[in-house]
C-alpha positions in Angstrom: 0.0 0.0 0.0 1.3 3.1 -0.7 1.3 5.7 2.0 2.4 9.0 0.5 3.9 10.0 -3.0 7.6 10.3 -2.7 9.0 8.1 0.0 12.7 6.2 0.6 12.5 3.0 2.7 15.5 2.0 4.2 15.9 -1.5 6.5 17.9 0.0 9.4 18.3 -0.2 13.3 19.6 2.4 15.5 18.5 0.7 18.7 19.4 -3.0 17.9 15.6 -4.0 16.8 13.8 -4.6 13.3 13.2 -1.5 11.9 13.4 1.3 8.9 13.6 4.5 8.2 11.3 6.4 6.1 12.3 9.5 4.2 10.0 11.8 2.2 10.0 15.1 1.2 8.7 17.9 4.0 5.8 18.6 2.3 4.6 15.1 2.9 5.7 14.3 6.6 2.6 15.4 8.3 0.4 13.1 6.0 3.1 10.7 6.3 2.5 10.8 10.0 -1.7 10.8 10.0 -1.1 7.6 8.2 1.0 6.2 10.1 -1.3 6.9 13.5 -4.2 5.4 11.7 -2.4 2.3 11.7 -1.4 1.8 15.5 2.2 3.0 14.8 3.2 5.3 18.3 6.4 7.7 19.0 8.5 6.9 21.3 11.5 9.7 22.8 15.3 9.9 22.4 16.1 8.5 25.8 14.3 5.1 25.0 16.3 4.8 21.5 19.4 5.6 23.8 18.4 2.5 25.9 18.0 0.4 23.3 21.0 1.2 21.3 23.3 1.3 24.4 22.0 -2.3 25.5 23.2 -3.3 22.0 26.5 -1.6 22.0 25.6 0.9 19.2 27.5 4.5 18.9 25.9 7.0 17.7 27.8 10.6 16.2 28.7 13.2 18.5 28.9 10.8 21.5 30.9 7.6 20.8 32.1 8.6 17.6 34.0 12.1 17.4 36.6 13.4 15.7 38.5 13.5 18.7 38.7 9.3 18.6 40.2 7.2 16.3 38.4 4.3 13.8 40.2 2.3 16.0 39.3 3.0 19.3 35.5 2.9 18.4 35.9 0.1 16.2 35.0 1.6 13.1 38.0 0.5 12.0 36.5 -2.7 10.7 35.1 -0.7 7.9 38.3 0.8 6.5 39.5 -0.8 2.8 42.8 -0.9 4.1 44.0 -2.2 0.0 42.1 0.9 -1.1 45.4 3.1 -1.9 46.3 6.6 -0.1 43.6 8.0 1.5 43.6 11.1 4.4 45.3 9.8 7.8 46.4 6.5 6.3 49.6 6.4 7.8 48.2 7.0 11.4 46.0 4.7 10.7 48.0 1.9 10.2 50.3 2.7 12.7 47.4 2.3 15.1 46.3 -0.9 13.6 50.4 -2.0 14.2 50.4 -1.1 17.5 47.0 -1.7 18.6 44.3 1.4 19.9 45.1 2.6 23.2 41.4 2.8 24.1 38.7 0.6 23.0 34.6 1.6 23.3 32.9 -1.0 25.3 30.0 -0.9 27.0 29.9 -0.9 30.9 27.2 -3.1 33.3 26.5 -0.9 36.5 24.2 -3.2 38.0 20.9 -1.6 39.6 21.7 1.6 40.7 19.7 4.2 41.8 21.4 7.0 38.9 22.4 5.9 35.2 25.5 7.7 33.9 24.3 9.7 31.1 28.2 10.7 29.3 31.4 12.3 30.7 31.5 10.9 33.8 35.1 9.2 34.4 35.9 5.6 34.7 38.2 4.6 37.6 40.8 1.8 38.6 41.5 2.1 42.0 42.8 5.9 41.9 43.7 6.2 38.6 41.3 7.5 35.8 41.0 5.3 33.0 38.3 6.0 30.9 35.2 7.7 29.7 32.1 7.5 29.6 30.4 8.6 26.2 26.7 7.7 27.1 24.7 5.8 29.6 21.3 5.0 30.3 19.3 2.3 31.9 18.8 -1.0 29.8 15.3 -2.0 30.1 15.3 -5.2 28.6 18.7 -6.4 30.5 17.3 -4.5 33.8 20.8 -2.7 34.4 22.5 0.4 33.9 24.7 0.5 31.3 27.4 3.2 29.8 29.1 3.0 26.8 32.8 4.1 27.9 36.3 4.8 26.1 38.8 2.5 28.6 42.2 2.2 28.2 42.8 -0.9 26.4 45.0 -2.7 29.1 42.4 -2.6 31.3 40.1 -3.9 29.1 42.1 -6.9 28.5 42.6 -7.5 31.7 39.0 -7.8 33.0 39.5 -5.7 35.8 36.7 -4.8 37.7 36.5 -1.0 37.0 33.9 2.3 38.8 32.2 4.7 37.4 31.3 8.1 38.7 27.9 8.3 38.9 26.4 11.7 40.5 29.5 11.9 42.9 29.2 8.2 44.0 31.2 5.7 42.7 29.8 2.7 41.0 31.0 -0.9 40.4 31.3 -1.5 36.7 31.5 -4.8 34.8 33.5 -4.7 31.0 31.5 -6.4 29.0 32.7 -8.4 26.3 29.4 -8.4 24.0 26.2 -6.5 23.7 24.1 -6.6 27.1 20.9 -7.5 24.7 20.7 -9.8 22.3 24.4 -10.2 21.2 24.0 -12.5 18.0 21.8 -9.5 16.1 18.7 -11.8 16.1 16.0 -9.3 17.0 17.1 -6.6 13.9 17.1 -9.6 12.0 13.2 -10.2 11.9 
């Protein structure tokens, strides 16, 4: 069925569930929308897409992935054509990738706590800062708080138990090693 006249449908997930985006042109949003309503579909905010995509380990621009962090600290390294040729920051790049990132985005379990980290709050080892935190929010489905954190990379690989700073208070963290929710990609699947 066709909803409106111009309209891009793109298979995509944000928040780590089935779902698509739908582009048309700004003259036809608001019809777009009555249709969409007449069908059962319902908004939901920002801070429950954060939930979602931080229970699945997703980044999102201007949070996990800056210019101020490198492919391969955020992992976005995986989609570099490294037989591609010259391109901008090649050289850095590949020494990086030689040496290995010294930080690496991973997302953080808090347990239950009474405060979610929401971004910028440090990540501690004992008394040393080593990391942090880009987002946080809590994870509905997992039934945690969660943060998704630049950590220095030894730390990572060693498993230490870590803290986050959480309105002044210092929280246990756990490193986890996959997505709190649904780590195989089932659920965007269909």
């Amino acid at each position: 069925a066709r909803l409106v006249g111009d309209m891009l449908i793109a298979r995509m997930s944000l928040a780590g569930e089935l779902g698509y985006e739908l582009t048309v042109p700004a003259d036809q949003q608001a019809e777009l929308w009555r249709r969409l309503a007449a069908l059962g579909v319902t908004p939901i905010g920002d801070r429950a897409i954060d939930s979602l995509r931080i229970e699945k380990g997703f980044g999102i621009w201007s949070a996990e992935f800056t210019q101020a962090y490198t492919p391969g600290e955020t992992g976005l390294d995986r989609f570099i054509d490294w037989d591609k040729g010259d391109f901008i920051g090649r050289e850095a790049a590949l020494a990086e990738r030689a040496r290995g990132a010294a930080r690496q985005l991973v997302t953080l379990d808090l347990g239950q706590t009474e405060s979610d980290a929401v971004g910028d709050e440090p990540v501690w080892l004992g008394d040393r800062v080593v990391g942090l935190v880009t987002s946080g929010s809590y994870g509905h489905h997992v039934g945690s708080s969660l943060a998704l954190a630049l950590v220095d990379s030894e730390v990572v690989k060693s498993g230490a138990a870590v803290e986050v700073s959480v309105i002044g208070d210092r929280q246990p963290a756990r490193i986890l090693t996959e997505p709190a929710y649904d780590p195989s990609g089932l659920r965007m699947r269909g």
